[in-house]
NURO-277242 format. One line per field, with one value per residue (C-alpha): residue number from 0; residue in three letters; x negated, y, z. Coordinates in nm, 4 decimals, padded with zeros to 6 digits. Each point is the difference from the previous one (the first is absolute). Last residue first. Example, Ala and Ser with C-alpha at 12.3 -4.5 7.8 and 13.67 -1.06 7.14 Angstrom:
BEGIN
seq <- [1,0]
type <- [SER,ALA]
x <- [-01.3670,00.1370]
y <- [-00.1060,-00.3440]
z <- [00.7140,00.0660]
//
This chain:
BEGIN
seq <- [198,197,196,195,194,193,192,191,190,189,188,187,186,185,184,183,182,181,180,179,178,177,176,175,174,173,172,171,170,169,168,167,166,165,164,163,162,161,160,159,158,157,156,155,154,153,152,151,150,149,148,147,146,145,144,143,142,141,140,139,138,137,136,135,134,133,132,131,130,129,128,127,126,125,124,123,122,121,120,119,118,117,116,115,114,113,112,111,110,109,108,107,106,105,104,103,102,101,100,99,98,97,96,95,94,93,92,91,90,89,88,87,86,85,84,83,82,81,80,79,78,77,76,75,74,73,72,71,70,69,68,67,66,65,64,63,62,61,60,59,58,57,56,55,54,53,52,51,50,49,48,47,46,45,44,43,42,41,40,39,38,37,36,35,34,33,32,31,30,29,28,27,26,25,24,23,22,21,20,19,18,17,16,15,14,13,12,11,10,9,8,7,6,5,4,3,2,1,0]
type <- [UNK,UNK,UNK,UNK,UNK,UNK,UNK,UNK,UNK,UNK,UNK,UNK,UNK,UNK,UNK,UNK,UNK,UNK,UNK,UNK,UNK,UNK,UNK,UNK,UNK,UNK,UNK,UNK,UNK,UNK,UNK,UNK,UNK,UNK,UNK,UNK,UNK,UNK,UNK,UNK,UNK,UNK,UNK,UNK,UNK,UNK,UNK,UNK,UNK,UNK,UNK,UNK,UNK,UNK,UNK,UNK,UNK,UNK,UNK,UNK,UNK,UNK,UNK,UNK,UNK,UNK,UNK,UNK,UNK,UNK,UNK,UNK,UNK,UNK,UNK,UNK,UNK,UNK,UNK,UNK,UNK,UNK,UNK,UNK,UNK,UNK,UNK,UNK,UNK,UNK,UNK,UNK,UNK,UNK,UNK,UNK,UNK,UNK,UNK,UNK,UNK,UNK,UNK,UNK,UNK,UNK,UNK,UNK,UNK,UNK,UNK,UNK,UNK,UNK,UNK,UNK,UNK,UNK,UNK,UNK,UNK,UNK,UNK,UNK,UNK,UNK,UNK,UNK,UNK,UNK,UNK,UNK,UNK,UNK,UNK,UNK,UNK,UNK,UNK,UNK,UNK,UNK,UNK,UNK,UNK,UNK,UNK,UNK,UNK,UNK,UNK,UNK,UNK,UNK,UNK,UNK,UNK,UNK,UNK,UNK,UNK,UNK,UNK,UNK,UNK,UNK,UNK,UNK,UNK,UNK,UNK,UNK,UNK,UNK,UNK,UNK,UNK,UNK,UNK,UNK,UNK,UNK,UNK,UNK,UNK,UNK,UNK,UNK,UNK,UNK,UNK,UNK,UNK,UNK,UNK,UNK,UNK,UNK,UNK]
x <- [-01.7596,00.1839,00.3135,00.2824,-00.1378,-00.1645,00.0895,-00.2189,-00.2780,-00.3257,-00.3731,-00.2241,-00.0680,-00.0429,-00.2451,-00.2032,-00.0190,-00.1560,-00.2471,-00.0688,-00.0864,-00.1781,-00.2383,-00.1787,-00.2968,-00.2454,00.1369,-00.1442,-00.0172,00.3156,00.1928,-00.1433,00.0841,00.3675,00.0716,-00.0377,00.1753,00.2965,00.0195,00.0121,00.2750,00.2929,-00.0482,00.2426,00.0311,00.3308,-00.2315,-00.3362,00.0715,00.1490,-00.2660,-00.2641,00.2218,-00.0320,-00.3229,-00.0191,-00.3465,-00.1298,00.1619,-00.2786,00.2552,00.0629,00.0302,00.2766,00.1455,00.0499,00.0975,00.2844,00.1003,00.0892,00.1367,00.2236,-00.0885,00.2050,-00.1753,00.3048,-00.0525,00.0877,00.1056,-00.2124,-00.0419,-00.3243,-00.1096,00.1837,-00.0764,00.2502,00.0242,00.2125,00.2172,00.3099,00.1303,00.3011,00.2583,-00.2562,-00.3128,-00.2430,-00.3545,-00.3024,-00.3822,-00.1916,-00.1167,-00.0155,-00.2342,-00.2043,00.1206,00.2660,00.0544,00.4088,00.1706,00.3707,00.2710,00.3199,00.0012,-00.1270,00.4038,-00.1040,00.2182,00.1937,00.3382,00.0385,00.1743,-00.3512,00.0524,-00.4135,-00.1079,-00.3357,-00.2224,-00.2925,00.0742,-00.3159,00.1998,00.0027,-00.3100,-00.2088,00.1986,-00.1698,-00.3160,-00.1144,-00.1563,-00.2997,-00.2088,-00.2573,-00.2556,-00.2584,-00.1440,00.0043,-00.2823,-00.2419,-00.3649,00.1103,00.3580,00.2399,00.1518,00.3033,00.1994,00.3143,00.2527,00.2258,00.2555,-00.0807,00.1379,00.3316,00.0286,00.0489,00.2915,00.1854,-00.0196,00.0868,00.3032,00.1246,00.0135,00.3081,-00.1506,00.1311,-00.1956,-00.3055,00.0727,00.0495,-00.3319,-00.1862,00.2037,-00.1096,-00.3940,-00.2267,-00.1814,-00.2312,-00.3315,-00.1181,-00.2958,-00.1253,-00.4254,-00.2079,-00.3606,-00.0427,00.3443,00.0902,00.3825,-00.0251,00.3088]
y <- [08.0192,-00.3061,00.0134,-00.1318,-00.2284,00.1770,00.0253,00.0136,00.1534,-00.1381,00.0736,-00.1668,00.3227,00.2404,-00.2975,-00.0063,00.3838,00.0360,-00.3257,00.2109,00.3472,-00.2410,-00.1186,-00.3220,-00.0630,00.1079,-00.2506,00.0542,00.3989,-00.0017,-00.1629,00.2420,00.3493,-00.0260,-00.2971,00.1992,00.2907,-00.2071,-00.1356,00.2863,00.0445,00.3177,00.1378,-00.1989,00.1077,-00.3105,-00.1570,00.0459,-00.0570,-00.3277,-00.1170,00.1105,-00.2272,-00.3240,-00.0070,00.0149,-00.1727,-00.0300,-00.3691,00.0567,00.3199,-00.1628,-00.3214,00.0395,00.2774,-00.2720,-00.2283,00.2800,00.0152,-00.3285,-00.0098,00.2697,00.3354,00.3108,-00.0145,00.0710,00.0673,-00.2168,00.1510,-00.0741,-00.2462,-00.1453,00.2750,-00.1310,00.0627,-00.1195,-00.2124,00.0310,-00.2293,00.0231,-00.2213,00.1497,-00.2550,-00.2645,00.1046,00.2715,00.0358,00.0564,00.1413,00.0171,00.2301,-00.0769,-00.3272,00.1484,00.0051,-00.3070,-00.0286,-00.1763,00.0630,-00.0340,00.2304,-00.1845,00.0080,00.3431,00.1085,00.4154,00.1784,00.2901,-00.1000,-00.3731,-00.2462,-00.2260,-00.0371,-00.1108,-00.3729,-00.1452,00.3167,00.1049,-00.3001,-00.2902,-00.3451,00.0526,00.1635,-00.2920,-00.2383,00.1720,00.0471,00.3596,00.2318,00.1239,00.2845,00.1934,00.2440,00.2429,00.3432,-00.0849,-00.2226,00.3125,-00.0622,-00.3660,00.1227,-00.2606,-00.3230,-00.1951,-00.2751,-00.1964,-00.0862,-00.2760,-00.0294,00.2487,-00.2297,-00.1051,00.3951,00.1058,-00.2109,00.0126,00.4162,00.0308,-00.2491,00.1849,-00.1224,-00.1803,-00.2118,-00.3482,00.1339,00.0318,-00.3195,-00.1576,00.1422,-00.1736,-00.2984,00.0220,-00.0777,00.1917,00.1853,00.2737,00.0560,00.3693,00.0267,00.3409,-00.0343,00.1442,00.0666,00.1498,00.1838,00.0665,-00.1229,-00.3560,-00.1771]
z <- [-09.8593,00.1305,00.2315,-00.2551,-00.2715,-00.3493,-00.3028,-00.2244,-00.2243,-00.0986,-00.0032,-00.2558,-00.2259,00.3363,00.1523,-00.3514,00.0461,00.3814,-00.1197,-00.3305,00.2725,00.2037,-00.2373,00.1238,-00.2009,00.2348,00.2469,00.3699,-00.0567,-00.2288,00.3195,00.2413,-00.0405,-00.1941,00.2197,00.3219,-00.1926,-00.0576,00.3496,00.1386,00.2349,00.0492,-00.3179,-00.2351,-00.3668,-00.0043,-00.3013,00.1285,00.3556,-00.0777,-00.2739,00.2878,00.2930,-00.2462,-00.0713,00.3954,00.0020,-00.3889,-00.1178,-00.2810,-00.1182,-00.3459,00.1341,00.2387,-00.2494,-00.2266,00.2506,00.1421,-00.3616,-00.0208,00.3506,-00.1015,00.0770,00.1528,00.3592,00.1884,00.3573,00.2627,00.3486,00.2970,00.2429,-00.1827,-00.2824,-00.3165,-00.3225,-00.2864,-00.2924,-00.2884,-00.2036,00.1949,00.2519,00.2291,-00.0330,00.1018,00.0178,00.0074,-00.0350,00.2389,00.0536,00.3245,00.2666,00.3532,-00.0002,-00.3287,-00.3967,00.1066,-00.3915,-00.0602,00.3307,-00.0499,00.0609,00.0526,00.3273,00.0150,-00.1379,00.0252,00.1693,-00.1521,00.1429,00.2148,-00.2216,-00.0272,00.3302,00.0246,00.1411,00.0365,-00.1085,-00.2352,-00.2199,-00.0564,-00.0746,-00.3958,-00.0460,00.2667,-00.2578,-00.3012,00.1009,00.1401,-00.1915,00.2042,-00.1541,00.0731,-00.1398,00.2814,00.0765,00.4214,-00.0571,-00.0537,-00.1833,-00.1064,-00.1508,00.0418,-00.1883,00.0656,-00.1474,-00.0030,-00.2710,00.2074,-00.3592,-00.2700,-00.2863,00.1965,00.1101,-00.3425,-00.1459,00.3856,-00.0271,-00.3364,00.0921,00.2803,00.3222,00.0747,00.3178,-00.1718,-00.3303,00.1996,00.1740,-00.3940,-00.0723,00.2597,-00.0436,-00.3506,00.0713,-00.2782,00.2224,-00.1447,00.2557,-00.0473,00.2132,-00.0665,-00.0989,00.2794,-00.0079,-00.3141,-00.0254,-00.3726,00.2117,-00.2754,-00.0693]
//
């Protein structure tokens, strides 16, 4: 799969190997997730801006076994009220070291990914991991892709990652629309339930 990126292509390696997919299954993620993630296996790449290398793309999907091994925390009461069940949340894109991107397992798996800011509270993304590689792609892995489709759908003031990417991501890629990047995430995004202690 090509990013449109001349100096980096994404490094989608599919795995074939059905131990890998019976851990998944093992873990109970759900099955969009395990169909998905065994094409976009250890996806890495990065690119930045050569007047400012703060204006950058990146992405770090994890392989499979460092997704299945990689929770936020050892050991959670999973009984306690309104707290999230971290051991069960695992890292999927580690965006930066204290930003990355997760899923659920177990009796809390669902289909969607969420944001999570290292000791703090995950926040529901509302894609699957099909849609998050479309919007992957879509967004050329744009730094905190993930933040602007937040603040755009919950109207959020208090960062700006949205108007960062609204300013800089058409500059780099002139054919980058926002505004169809904005709708393609609001035709991709999905509702759930989600567990106790995420927003």
């Amino acid at each position: 799969t090509k990013f449109g990126i001349d100096a980096v292509d994404a490094c989608f390696v599919p795995s074939d190997d059905p131990a890998l997919a019976t851990l998944l299954k093992k873990k109970k993620f759900k099955q969009s997730f395990i169909d998905v993630i065994m094409q976009v296996n250890n996806c890495k790449f990065k690119w930045a801006d050569p007047t400012d290398t703060n204006i950058c793309g990146l992405a770090e999907i994890m392989d499979i076994e460092s997704i299945v091994n990689c929770t936020c925390e050892e050991d959670v009461d999973e009984e306690e009220e309104g707290v999230a069940p971290l051991d069960k949340f695992h890292l999927v894109d580690m965006v930066r070291p204290d930003r990355a991107v997760g899923i659920f397992s177990g009796k809390h798996a669902g289909d969607s990914l969420y944001m999570y800011s290292m000791n703090g509270v995950p926040q529901y993304l509302g894609l699957n991991m099909e849609g998050y590689v479309k919007m992957l792609i879509a967004t050329r892995g744009f730094d905190h892709w993930q933040g602007a489709l937040w603040q755009h759908h919950h109207k959020d003031r208090s960062f700006d990652s949205l108007g960062r990417m609204k300013e800089h991501l058409p500059r780099l890629f002139p054919e980058v629309k926002v505004e169809e990047l904005l709708a393609l995430y609001d035709s991709l995004r999905i509702s759930e339930k989600m567990p106790p202690g995420t927003e």
